[in-house]
PyMOL Python script that loads the backbone (N, CA, C, O; Angstrom):
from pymol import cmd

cmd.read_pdbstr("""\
ATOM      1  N   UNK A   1     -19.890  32.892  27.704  1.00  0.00           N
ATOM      2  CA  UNK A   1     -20.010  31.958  26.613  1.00  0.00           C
ATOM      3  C   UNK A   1     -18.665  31.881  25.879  1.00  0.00           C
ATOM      4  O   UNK A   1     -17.975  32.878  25.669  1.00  0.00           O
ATOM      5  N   UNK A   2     -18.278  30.421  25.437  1.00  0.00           N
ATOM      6  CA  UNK A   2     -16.646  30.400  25.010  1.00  0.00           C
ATOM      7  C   UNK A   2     -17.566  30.703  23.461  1.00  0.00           C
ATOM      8  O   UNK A   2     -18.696  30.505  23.015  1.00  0.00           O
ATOM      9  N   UNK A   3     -15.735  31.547  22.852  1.00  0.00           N
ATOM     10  CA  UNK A   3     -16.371  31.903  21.427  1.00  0.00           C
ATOM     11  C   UNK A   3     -14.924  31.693  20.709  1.00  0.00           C
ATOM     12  O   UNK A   3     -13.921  32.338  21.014  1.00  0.00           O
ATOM     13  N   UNK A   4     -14.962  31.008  20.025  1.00  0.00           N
ATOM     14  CA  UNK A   4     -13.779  30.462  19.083  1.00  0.00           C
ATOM     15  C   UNK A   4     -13.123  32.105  18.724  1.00  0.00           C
ATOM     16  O   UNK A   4     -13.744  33.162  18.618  1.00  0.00           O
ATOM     17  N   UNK A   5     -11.559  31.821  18.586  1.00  0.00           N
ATOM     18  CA  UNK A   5     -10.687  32.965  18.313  1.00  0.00           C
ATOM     19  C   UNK A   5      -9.674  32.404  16.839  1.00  0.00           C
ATOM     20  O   UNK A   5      -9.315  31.230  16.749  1.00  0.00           O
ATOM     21  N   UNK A   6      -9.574  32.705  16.535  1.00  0.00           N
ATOM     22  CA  UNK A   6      -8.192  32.525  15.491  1.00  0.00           C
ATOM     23  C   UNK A   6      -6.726  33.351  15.952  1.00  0.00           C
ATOM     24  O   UNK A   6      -6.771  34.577  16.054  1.00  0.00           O
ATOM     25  N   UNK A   7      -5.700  32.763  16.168  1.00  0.00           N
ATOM     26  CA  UNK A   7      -4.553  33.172  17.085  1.00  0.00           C
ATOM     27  C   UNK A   7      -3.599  32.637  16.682  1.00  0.00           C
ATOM     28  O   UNK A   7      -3.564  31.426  16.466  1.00  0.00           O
ATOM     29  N   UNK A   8      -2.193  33.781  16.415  1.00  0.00           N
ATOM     30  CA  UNK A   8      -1.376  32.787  15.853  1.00  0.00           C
ATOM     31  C   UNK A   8       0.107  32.804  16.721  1.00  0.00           C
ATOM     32  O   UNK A   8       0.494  33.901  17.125  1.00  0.00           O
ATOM     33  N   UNK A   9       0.832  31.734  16.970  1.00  0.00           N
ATOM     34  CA  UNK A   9       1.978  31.805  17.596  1.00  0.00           C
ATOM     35  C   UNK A   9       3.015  31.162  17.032  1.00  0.00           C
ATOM     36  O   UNK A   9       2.971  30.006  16.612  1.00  0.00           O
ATOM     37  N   UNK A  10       4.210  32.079  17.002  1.00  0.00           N
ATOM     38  CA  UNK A  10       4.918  31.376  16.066  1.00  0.00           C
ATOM     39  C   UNK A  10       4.895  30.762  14.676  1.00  0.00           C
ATOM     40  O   UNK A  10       5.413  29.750  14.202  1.00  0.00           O
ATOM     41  N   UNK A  11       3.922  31.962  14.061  1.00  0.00           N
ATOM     42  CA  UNK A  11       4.243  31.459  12.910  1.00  0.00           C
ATOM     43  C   UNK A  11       2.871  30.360  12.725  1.00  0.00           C
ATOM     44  O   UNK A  11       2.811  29.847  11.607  1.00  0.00           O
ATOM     45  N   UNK A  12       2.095  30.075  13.425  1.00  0.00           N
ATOM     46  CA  UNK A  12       1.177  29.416  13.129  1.00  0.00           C
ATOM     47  C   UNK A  12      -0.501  29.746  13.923  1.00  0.00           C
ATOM     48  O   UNK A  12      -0.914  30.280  14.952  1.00  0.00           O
ATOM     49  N   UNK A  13      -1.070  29.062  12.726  1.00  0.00           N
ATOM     50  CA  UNK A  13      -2.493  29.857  13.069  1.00  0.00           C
ATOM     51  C   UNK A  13      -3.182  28.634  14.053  1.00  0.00           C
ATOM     52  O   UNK A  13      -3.177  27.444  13.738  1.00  0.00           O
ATOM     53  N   UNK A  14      -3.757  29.168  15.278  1.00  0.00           N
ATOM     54  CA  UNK A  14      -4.289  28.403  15.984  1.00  0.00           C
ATOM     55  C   UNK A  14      -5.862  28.537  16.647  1.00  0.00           C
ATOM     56  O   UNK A  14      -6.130  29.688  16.994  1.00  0.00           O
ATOM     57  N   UNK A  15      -6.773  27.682  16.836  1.00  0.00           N
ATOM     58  CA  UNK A  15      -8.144  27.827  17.247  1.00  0.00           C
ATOM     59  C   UNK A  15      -8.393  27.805  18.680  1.00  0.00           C
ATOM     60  O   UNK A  15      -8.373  26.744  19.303  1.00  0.00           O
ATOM     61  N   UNK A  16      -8.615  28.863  19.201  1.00  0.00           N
ATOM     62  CA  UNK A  16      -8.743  28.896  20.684  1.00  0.00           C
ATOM     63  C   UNK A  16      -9.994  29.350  20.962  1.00  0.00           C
ATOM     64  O   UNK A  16     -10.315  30.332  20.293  1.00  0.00           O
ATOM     65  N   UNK A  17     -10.809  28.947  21.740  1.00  0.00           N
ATOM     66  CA  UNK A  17     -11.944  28.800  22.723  1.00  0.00           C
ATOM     67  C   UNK A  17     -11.910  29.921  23.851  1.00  0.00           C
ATOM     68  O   UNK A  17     -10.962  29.727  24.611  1.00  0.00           O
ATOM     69  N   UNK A  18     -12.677  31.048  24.183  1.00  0.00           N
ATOM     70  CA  UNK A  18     -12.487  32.042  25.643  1.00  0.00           C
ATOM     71  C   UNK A  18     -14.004  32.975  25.308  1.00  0.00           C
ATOM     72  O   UNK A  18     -14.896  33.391  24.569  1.00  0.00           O
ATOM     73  N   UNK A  19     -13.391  32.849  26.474  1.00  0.00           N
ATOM     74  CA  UNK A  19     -15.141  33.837  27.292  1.00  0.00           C
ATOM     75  C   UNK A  19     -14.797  35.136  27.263  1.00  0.00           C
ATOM     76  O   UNK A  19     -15.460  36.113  27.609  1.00  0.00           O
ATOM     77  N   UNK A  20     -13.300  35.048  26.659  1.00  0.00           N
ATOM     78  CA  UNK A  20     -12.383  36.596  26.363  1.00  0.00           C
ATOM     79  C   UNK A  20     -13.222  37.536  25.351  1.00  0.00           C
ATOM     80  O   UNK A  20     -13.954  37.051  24.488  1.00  0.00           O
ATOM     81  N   UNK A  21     -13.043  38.966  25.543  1.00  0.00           N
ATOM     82  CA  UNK A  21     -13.440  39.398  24.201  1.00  0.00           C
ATOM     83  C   UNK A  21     -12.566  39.256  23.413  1.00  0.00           C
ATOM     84  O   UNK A  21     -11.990  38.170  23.344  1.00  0.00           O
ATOM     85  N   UNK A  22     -12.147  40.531  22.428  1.00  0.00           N
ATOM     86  CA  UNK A  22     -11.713  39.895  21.306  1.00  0.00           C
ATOM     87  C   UNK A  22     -10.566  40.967  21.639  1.00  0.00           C
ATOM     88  O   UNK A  22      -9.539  40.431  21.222  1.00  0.00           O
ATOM     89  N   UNK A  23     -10.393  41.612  21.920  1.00  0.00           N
ATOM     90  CA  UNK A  23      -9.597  42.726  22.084  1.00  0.00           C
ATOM     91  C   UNK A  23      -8.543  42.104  23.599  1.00  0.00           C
ATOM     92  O   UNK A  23      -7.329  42.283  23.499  1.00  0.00           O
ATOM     93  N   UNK A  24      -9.036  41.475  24.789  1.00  0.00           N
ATOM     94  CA  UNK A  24      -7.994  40.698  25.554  1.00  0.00           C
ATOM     95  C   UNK A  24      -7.549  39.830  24.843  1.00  0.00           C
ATOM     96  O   UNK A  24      -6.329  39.713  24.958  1.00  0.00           O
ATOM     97  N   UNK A  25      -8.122  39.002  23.982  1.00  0.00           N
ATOM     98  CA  UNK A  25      -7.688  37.572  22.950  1.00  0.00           C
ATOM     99  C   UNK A  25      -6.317  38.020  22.912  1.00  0.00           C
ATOM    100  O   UNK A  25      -5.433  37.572  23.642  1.00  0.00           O
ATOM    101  N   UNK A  26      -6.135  39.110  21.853  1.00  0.00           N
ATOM    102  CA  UNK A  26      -5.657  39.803  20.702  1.00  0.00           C
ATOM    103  C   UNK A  26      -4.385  39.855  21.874  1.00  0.00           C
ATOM    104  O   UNK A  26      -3.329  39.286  21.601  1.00  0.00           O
ATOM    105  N   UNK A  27      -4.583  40.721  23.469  1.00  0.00           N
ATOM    106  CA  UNK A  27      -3.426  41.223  23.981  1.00  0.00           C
ATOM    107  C   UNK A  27      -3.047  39.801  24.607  1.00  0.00           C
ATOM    108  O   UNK A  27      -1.908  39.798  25.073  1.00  0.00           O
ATOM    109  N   UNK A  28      -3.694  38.669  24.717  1.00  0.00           N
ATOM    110  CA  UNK A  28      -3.007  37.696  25.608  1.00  0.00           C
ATOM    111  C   UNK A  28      -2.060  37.141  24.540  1.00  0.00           C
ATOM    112  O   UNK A  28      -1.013  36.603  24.900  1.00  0.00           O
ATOM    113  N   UNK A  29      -2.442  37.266  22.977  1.00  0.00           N
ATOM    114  CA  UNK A  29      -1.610  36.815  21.783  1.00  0.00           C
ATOM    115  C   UNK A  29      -0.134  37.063  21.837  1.00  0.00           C
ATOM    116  O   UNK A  29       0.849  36.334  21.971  1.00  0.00           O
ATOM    117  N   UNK A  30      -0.420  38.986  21.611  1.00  0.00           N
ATOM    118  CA  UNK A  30       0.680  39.677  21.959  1.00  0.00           C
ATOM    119  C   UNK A  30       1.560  39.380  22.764  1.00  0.00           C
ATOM    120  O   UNK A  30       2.738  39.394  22.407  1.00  0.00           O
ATOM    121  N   UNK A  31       1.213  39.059  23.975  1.00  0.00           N
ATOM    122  CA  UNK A  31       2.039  39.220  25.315  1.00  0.00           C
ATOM    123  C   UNK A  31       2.830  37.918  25.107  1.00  0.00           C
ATOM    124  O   UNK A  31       4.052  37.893  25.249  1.00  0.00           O
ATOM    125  N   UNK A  32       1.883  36.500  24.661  1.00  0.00           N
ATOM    126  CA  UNK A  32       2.738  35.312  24.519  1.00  0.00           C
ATOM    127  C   UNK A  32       3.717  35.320  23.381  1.00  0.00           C
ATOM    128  O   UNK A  32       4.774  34.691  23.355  1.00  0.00           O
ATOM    129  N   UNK A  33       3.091  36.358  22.141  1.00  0.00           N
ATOM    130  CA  UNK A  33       4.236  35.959  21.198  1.00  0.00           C
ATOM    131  C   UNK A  33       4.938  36.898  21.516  1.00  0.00           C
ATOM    132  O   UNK A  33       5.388  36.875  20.370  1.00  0.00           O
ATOM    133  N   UNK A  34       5.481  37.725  21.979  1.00  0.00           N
ATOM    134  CA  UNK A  34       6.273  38.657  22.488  1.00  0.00           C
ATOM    135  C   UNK A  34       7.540  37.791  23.832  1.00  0.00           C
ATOM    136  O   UNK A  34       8.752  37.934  23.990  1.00  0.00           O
ATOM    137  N   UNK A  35       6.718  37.100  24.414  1.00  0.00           N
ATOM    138  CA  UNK A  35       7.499  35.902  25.983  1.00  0.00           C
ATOM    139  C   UNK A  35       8.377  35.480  24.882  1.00  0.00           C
ATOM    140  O   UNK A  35       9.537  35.890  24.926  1.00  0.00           O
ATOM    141  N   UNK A  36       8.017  34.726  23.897  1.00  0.00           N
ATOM    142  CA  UNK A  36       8.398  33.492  23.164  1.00  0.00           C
ATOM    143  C   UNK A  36       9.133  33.824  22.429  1.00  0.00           C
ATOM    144  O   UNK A  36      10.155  33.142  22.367  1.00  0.00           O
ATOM    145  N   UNK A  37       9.020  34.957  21.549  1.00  0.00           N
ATOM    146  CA  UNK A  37      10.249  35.872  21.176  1.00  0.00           C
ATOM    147  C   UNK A  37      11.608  36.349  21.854  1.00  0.00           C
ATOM    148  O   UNK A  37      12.697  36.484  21.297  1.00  0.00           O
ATOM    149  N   UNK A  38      11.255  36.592  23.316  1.00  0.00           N
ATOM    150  CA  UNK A  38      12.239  36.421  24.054  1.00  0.00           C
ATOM    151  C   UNK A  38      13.271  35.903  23.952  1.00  0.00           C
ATOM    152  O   UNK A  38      14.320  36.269  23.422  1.00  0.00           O
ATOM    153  N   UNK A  39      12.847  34.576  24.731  1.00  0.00           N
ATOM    154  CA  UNK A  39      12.935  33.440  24.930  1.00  0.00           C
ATOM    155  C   UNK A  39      14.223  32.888  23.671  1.00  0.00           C
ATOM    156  O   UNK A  39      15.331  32.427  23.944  1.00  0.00           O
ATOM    157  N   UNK A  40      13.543  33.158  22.065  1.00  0.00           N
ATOM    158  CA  UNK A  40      14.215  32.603  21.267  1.00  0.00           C
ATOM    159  C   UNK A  40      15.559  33.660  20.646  1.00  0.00           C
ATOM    160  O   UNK A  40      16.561  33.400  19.981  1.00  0.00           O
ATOM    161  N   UNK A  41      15.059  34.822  21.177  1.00  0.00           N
ATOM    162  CA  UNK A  41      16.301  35.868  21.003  1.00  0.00           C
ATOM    163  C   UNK A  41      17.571  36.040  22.047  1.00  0.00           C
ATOM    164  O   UNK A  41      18.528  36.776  21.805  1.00  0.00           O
ATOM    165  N   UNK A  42      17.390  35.030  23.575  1.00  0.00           N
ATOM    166  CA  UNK A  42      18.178  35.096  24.208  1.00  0.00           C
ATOM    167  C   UNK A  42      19.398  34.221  23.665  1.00  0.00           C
ATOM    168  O   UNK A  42      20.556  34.459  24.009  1.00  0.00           O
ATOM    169  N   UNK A  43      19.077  33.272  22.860  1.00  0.00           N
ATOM    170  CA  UNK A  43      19.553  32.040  21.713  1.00  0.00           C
ATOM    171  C   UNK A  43      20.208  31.027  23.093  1.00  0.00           C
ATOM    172  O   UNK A  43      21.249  30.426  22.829  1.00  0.00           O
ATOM    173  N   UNK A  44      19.755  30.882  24.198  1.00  0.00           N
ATOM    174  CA  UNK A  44      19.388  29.606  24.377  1.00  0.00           C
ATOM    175  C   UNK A  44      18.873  28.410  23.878  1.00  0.00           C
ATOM    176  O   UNK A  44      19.338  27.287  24.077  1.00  0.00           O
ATOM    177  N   UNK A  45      17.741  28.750  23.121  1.00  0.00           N
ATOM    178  CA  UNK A  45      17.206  27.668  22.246  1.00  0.00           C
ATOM    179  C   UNK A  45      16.889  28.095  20.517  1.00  0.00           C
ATOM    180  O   UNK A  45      16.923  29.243  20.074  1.00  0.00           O
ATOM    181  N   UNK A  46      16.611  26.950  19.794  1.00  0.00           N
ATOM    182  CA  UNK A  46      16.168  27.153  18.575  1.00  0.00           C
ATOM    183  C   UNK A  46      15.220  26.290  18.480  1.00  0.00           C
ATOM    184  O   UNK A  46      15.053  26.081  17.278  1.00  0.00           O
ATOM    185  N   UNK A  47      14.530  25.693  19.080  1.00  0.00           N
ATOM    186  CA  UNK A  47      13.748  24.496  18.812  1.00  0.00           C
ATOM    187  C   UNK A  47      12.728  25.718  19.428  1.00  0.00           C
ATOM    188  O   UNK A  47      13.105  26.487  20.312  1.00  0.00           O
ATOM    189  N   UNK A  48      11.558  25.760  18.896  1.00  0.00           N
ATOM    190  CA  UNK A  48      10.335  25.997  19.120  1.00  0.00           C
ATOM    191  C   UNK A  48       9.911  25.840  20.345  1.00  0.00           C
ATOM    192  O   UNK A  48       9.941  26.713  21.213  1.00  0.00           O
ATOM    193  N   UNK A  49       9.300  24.188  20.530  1.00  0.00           N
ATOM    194  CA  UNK A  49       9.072  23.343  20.987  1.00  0.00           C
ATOM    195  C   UNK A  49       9.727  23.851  23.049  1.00  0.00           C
ATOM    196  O   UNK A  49       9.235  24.190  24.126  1.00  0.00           O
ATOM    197  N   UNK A  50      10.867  23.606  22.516  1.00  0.00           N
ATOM    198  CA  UNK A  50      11.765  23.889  24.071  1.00  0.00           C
ATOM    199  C   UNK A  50      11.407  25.322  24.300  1.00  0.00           C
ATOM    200  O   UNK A  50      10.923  25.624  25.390  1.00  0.00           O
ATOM    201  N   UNK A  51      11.611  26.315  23.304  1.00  0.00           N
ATOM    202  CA  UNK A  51      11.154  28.234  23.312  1.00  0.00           C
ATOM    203  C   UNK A  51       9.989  28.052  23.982  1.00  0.00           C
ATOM    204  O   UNK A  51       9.867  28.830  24.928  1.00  0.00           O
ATOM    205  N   UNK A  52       9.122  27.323  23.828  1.00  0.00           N
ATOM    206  CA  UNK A  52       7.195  27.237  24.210  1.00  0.00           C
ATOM    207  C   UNK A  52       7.673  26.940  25.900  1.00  0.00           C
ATOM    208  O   UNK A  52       7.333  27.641  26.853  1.00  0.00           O
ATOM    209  N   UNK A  53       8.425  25.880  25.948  1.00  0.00           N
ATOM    210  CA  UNK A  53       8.082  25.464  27.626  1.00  0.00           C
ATOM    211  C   UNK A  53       9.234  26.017  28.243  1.00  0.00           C
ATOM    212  O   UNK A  53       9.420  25.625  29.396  1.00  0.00           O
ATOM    213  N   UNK A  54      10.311  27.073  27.639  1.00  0.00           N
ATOM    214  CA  UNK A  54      11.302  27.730  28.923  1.00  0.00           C
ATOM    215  C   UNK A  54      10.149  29.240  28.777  1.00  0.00           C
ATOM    216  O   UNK A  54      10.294  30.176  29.563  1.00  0.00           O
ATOM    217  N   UNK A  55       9.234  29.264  27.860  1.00  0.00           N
ATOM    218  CA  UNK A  55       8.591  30.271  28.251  1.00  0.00           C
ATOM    219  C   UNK A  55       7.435  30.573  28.975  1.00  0.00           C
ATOM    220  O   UNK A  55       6.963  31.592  29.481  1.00  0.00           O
ATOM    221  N   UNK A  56       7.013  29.032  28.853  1.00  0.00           N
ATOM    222  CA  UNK A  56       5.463  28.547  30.173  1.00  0.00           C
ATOM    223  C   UNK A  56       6.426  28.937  31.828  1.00  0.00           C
ATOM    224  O   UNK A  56       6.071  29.596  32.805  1.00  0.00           O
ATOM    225  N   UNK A  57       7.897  28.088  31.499  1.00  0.00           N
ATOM    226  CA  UNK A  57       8.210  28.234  33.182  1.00  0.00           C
ATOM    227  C   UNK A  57       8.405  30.172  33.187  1.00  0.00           C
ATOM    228  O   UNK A  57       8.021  30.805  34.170  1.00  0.00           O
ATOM    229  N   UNK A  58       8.787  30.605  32.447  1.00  0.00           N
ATOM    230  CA  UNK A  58       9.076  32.047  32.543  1.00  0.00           C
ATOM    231  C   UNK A  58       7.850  32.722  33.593  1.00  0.00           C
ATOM    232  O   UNK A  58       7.749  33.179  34.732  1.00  0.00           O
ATOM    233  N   UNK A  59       7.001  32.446  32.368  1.00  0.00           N
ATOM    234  CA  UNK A  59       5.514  32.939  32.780  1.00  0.00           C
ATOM    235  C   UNK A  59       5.359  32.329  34.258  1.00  0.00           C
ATOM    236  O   UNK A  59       5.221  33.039  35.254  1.00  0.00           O
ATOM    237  N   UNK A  60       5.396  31.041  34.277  1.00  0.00           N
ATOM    238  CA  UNK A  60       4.594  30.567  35.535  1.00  0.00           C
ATOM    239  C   UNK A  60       5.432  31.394  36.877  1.00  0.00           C
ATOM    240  O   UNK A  60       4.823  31.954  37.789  1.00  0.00           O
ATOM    241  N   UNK A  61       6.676  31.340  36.785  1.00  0.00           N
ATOM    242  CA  UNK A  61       7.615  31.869  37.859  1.00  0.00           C
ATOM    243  C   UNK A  61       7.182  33.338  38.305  1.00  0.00           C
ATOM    244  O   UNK A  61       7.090  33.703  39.477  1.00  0.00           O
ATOM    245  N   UNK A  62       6.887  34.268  36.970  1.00  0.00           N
ATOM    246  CA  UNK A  62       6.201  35.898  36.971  1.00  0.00           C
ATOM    247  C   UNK A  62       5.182  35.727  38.103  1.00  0.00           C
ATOM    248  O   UNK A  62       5.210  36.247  39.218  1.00  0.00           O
ATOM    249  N   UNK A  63       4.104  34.733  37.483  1.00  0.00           N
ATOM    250  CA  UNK A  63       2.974  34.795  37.926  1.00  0.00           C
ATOM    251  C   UNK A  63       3.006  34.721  39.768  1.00  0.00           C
ATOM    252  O   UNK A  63       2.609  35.487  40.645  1.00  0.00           O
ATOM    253  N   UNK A  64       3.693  33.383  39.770  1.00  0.00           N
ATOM    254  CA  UNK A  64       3.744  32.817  41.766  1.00  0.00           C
ATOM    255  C   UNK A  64       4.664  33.764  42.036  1.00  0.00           C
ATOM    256  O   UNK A  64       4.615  33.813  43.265  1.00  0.00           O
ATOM    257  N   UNK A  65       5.504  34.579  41.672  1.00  0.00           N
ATOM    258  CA  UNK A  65       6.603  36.327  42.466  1.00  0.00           C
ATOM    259  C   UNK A  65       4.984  36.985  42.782  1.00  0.00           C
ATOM    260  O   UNK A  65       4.668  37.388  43.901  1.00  0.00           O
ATOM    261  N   UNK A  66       3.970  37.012  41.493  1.00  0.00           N
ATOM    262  CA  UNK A  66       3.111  38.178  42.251  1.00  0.00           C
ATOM    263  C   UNK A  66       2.113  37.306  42.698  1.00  0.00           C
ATOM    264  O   UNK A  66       1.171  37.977  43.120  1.00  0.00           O
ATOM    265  N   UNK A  67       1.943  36.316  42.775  1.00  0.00           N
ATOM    266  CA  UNK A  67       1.026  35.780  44.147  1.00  0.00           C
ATOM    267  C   UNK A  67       1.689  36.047  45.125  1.00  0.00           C
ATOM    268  O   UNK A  67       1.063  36.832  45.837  1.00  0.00           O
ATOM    269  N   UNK A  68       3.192  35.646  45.757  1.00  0.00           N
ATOM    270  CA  UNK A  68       3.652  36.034  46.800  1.00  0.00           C
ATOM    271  C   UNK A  68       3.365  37.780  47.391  1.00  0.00           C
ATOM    272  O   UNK A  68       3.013  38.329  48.435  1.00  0.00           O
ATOM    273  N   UNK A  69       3.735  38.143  46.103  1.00  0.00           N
ATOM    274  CA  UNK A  69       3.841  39.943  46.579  1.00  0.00           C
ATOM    275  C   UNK A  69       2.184  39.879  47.070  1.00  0.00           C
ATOM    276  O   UNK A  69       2.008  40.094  48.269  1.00  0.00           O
ATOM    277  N   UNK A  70       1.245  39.664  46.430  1.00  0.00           N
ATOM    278  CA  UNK A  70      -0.192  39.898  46.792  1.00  0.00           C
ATOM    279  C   UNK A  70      -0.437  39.300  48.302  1.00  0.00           C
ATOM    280  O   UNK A  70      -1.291  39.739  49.071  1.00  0.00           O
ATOM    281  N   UNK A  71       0.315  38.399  48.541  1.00  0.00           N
ATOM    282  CA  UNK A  71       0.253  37.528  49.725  1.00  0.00           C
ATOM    283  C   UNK A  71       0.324  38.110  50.891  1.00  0.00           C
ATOM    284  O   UNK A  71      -0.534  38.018  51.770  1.00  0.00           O
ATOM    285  N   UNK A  72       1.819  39.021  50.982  1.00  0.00           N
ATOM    286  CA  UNK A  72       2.982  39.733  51.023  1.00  0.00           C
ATOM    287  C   UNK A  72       1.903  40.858  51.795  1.00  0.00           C
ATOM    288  O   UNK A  72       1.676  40.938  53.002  1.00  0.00           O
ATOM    289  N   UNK A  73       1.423  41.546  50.875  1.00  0.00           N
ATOM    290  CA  UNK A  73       0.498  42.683  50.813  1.00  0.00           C
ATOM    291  C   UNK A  73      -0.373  42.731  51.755  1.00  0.00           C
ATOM    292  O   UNK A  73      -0.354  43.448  52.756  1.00  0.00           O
ATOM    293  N   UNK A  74      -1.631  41.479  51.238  1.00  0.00           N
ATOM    294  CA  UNK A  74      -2.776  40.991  52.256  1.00  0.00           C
ATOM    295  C   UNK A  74      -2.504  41.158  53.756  1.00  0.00           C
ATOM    296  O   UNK A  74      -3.305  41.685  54.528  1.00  0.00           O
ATOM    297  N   UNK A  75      -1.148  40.599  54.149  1.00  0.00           N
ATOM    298  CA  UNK A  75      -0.547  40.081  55.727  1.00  0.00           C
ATOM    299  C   UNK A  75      -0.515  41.359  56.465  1.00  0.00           C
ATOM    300  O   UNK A  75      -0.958  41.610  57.586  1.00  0.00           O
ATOM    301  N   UNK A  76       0.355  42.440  55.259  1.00  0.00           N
ATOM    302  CA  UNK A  76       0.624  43.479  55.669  1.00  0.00           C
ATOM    303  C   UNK A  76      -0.721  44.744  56.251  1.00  0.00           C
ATOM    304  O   UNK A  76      -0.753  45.363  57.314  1.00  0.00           O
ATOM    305  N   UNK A  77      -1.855  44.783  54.911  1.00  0.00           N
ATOM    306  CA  UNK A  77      -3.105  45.022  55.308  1.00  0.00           C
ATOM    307  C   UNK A  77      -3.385  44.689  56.685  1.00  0.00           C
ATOM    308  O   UNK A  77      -3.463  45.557  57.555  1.00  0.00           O
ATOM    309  N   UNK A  78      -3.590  43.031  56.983  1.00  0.00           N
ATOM    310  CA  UNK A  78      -4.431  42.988  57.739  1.00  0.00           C
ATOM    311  C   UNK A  78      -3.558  43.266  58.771  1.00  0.00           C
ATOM    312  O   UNK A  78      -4.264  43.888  59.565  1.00  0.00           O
ATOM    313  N   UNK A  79      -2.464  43.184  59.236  1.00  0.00           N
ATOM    314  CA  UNK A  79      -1.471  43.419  60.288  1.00  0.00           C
ATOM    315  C   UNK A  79      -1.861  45.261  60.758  1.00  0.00           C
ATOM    316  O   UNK A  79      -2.263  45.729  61.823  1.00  0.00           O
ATOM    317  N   UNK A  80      -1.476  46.023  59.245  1.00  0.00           N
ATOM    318  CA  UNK A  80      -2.151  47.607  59.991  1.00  0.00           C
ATOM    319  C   UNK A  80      -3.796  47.922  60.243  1.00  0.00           C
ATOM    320  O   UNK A  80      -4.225  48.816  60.972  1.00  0.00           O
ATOM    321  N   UNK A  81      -4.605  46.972  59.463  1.00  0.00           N
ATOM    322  CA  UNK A  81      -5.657  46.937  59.894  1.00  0.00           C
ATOM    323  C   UNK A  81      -5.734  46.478  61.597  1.00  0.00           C
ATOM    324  O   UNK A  81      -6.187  47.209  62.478  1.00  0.00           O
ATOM    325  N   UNK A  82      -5.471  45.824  61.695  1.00  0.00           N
ATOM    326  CA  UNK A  82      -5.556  44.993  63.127  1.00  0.00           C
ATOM    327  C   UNK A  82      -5.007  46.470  64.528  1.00  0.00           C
ATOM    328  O   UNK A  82      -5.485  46.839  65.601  1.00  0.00           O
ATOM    329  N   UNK A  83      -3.762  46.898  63.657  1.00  0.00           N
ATOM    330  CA  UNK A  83      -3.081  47.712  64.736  1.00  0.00           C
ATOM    331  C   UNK A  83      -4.426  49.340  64.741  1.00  0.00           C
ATOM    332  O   UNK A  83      -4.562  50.184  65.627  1.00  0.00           O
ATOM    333  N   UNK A  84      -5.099  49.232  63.540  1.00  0.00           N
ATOM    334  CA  UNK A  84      -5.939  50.505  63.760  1.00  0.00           C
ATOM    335  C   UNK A  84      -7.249  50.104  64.542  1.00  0.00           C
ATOM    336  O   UNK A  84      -7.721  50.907  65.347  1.00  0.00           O
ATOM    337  N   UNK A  85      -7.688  49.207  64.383  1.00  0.00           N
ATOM    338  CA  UNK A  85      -8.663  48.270  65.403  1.00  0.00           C
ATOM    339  C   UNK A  85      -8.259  48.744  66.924  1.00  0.00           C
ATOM    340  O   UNK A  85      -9.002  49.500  67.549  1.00  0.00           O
ATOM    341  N   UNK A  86      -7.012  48.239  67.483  1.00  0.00           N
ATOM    342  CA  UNK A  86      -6.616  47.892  68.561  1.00  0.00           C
ATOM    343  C   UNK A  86      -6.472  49.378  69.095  1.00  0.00           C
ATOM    344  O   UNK A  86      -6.572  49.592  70.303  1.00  0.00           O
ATOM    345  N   UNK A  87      -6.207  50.533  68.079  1.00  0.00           N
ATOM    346  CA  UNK A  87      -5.941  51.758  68.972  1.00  0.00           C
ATOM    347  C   UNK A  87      -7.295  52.248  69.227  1.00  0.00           C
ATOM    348  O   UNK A  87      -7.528  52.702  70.347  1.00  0.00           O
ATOM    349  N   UNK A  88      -8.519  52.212  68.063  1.00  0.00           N
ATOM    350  CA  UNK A  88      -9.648  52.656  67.892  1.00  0.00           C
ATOM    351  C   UNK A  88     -10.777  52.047  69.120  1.00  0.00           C
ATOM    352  O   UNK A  88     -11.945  52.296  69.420  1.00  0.00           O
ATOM    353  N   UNK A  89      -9.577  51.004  69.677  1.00  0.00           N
ATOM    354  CA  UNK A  89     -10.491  50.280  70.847  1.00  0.00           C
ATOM    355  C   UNK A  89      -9.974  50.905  72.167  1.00  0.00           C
ATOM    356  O   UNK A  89     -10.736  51.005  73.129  1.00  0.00           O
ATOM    357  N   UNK A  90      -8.662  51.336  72.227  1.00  0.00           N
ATOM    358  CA  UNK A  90      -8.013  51.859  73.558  1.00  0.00           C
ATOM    359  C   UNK A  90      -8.580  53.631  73.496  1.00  0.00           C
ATOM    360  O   UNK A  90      -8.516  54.362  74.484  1.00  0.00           O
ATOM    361  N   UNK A  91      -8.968  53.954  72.521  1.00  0.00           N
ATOM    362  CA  UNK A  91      -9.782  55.471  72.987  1.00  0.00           C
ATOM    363  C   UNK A  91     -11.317  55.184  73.587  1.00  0.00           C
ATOM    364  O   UNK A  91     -11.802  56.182  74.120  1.00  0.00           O
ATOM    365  N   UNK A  92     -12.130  54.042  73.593  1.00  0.00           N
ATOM    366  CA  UNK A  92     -12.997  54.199  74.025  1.00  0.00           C
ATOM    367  C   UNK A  92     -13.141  54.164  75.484  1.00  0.00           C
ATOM    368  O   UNK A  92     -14.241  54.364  76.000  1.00  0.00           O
TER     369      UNK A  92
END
""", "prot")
cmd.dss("prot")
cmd.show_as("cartoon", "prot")
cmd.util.cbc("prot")
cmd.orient("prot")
C-alpha cells in the first residue's frame, strides 16, 4: 500500500508516495541528498536544477555498472554450473 512520506531535498520539503517503510524512505533521502551534494561540491554546477540531472545520470550509470557486474556474474555461474554438470555426468 503507497503511504505518503514527507522528504526533503535540497532544501525543500517534498510529498512522496512508496510502499517503502519509513526507515528505507528516510535512507533513499539520505543517499539522494548526499549524490546531490556531491555533485554540487565538485562545483561543476550551481544551478540546482542541472545538480538534480548530472546526479540522475550519476546514479543511472552506478546502477547499469551493477546490472552488468550481476550479468557478468549470472554467465559466470551458469558457465561453472554447466562445467560441474558435465563432470558429474562423465563419472557415471
Amino acid at each position: 500500500m503507497n503511504v505518503s512520506h514527507r522528504i526533503t531535498v535540497l532544501g525543500r520539503e517534498i510529498s512522496v508516495r512508496s510502499t517503502a517503510d519509513e526507515g528505507t524512505v528516510r535512507k533513499v533521502e539520505s543517499f539522494v541528498n548526499k549524490r546531490v551534494e556531491q555533485v554540487l561540491n565538485s562545483g561543476n554546477t550551481v544551478d540546482n536544477q542541472v545538480a538534480v540531472i548530472l546526479t540522475l545520470l550519476n546514479v543511472a550509470e552506478d546502477y547499469l555498472a551493477v546490472l552488468d557486474r550481476l550479468e557478468s556474474s549470472r554467465k559466470d555461474e551458469d558457465f561453472r554450473i554447466a562445467g560441474l554438470i558435465q563432470r558429474m555426468d562423465s563419472v557415471r
